[in-house]
N, C-alpha and C positions, 0 to 999 in steps of 0.2 A: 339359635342361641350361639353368642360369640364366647371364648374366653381368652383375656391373656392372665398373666401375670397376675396382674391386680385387678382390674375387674371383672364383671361379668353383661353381657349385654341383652336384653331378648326382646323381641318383636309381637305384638300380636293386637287383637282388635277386640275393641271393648264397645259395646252398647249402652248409651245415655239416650232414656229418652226413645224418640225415632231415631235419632244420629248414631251413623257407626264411625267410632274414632278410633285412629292408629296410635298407637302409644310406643314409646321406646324407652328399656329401664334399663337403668343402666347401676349396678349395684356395686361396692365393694368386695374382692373375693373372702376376707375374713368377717363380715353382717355390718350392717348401718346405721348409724343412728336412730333414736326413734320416730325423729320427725324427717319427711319427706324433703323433699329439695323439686317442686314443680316449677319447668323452665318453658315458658310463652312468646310463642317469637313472634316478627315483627310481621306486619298486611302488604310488606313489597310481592308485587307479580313473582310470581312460582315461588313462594317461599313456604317453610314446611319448618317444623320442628329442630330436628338432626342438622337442617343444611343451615340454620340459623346458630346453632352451638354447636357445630362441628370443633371445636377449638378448644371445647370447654368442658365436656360431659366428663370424662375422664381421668380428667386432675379434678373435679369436684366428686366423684363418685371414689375415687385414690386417695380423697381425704376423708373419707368415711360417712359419705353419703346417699341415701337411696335416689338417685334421679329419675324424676320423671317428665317424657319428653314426649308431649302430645302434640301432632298434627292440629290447630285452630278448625273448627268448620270453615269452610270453604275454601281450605286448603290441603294440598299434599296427598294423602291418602283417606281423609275422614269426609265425609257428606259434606255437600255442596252445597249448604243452607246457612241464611243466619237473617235474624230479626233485624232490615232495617232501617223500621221504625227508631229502635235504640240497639245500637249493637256494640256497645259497650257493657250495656244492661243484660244484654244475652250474654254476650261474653262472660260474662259475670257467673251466671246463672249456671250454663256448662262447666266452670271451673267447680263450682261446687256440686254437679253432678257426678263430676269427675273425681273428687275427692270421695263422697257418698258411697260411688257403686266401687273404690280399691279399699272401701271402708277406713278411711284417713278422716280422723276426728278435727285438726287442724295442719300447716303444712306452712313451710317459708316457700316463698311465693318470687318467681325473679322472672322479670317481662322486660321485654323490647321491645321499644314507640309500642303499636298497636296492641302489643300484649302485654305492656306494662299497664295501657288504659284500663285492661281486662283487672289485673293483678289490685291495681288502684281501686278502680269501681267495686271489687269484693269487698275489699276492704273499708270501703264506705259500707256497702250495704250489710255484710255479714262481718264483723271485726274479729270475731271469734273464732271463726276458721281460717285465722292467716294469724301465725307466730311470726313470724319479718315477711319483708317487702323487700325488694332489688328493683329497680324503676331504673333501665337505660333510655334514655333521651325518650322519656314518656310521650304519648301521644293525648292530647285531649288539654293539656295544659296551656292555655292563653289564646286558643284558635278563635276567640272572637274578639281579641282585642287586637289585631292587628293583621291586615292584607295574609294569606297564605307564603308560607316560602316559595321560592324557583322549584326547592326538593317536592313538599309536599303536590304544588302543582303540576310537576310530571308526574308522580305518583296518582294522583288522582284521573290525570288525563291520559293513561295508559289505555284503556278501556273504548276510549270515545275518540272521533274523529273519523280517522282510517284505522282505527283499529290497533291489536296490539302486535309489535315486528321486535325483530332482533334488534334493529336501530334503537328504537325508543328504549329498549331494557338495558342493552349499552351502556345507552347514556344517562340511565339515570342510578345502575350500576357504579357504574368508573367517577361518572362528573359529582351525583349526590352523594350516594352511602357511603361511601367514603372519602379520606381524607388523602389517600394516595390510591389514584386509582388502577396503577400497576398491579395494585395486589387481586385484582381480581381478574381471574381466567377467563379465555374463551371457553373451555370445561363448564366451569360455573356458568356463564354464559346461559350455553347452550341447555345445561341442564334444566335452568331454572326458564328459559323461555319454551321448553316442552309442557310442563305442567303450567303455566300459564294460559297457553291453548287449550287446555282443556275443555269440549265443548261446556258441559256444566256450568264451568271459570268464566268460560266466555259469557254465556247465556245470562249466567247470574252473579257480577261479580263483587267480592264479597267485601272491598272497599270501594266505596264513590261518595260522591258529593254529598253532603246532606239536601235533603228534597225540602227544605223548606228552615223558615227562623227558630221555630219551636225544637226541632230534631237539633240545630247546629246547636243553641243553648246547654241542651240535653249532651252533647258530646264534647262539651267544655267544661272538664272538670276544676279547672281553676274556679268556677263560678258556684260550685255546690260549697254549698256553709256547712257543710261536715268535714271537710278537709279538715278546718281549726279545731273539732274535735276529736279527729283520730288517730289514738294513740297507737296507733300500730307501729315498732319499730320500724323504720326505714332508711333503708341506704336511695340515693340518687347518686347516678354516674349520666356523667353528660360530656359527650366530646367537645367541645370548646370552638370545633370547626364545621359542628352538624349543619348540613344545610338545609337536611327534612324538618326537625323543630327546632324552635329558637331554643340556646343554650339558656337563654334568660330566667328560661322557667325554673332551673333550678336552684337559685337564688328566691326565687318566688315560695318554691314547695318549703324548702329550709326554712324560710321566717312563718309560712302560713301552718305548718305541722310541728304539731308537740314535740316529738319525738321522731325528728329527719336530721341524718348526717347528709354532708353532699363533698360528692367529689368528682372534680374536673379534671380530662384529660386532653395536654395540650397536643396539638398534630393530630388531631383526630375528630373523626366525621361522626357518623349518625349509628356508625355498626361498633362499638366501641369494644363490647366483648371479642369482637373475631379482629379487630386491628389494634390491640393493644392484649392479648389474650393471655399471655403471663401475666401481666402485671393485673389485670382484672380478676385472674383466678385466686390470684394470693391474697388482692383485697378481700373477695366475697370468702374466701374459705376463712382469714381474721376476723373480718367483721362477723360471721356466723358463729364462731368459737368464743366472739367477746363479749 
């Protein structure tokens, strides 16, 4: 357990399921709100939880929030597993196991590309255990209506070929995720091309292609006819210069959802929380409060 000033941090490993998942909570030092603040990070190679909102836990946990910051399966420190057949549908399913076993009745819910898919898909299936949504550059939004991006497609081709190297995490680091790609270390780098290797990660890794038309359908959430019926509050934040999902979709989510605000950030790529992370904190802690 960490403390400063204003919050408090602690680490430990919770049981869903067969899945063992890493969690990290990140609290206010004077008590939290009653509803949770659950934060989903994106499917880029070696990415985890904490290295995904490193930027952010702290001024949302300083504005009086319980955060909770779960490793995804098949990444970070949690089991090396995930459904996929539909693994958004899994994703799904573990958020709300997640919720179940910290005994959390419902929760605002804020995901990055592949964990907003997650945050999203709950919220179709289960509407009732998610008070808001946060959706950055969603994942699963328009992927059949048009060729993959340059981003997505290094993403996806990480895995295959020769395999996955410093080079290819690089560059899809510095040239995709972002919009300036100074801002990312050789540190960061190297950290996240460790857990990458991971034989497990290797063996089984927990983004790839869809195996066929039926799966890819199923992971296009623009195409489920429940979008136009869920009211679930939502914010969308979309960089304006993402190259992993088209910004287009959020324009698309905004007219296809009851109850979607959207807002664009310009000079900025596909990680919008960590390259814009002031000005992302003050929105989500406003828009939460309003």
């Amino acid at each position: 357990m960490t403390t400063t000033e204003a919050v408090v941090r602690s680490e430990r490993t919770v049981r869903i399921g067969a899945r063992e998942v890493f969690l990290t909570e990140i609290t206010p030092v004077g008590g939290a709100g009653a509803t949770p603040l659950v934060m989903l990070h994106g499917g880029g190679p070696g990415a985890s939880g904490m290295s995904n909102y490193a930027r952010n836990v702290e001024a949302l946990a300083a504005g009086g929030h319980r955060v909770l910051v779960p490793d995804l399966p098949g990444y970070g420190r949690s089991s090396k597993d995930i459904d996929q057949s539909d693994p958004f549908g899994d994703l799904a399913l573990f958020v709300r196991g997640l919720l179940d076993e910290l005994d959390v009745e419902r929760a605002n819910l804020v995901g990055n590309s592949y964990g907003a898919a997650a945050a999203l898909r709950l919220s179709l299936d289960r509407p009732e255990r998610v008070a808001r949504q946060v959706l950055l550059g969603p994942g699963g939004i328009g992927t059949t209506r048009a060729l993959p991006t340059a981003g997505l497609t290094a993403l996806l081709d990480y895995y295959r070929g020769e395999g996955p190297s410093r080079a290819k995490l690089r560059a899809f680091l510095r040239d995709y995720l972002v919009f300036d790609g100074s801002t990312i270390t050789e540190e960061m780098i190297e950290e996240r091309y460790a857990a990458s290797i991971d034989p497990e990660v290797v063996a089984n890794p927990p983004l790839r292609r869809p195996a066929g038309l039926r799966q890819l359908l199923r992971m296009d959430l623009s195409r489920d006819p429940r979008l136009a019926r869920c009211t679930v509050p939502t914010l969308v934040v979309w960089g304006t210069e993402d190259k992993v999902n088209r910004p287009s979709g959020g324009p698309f989510l905004a007219h296809r959802m009851p109850n979607c605000d959207l807002y664009l950030l310009g000079r900025t790529g596909h990680w919008a929380q960590y390259e814009q992370a002031d000005r992302f904190n003050a929105l989500l802690l406003d828009w939460l409060a309003s």
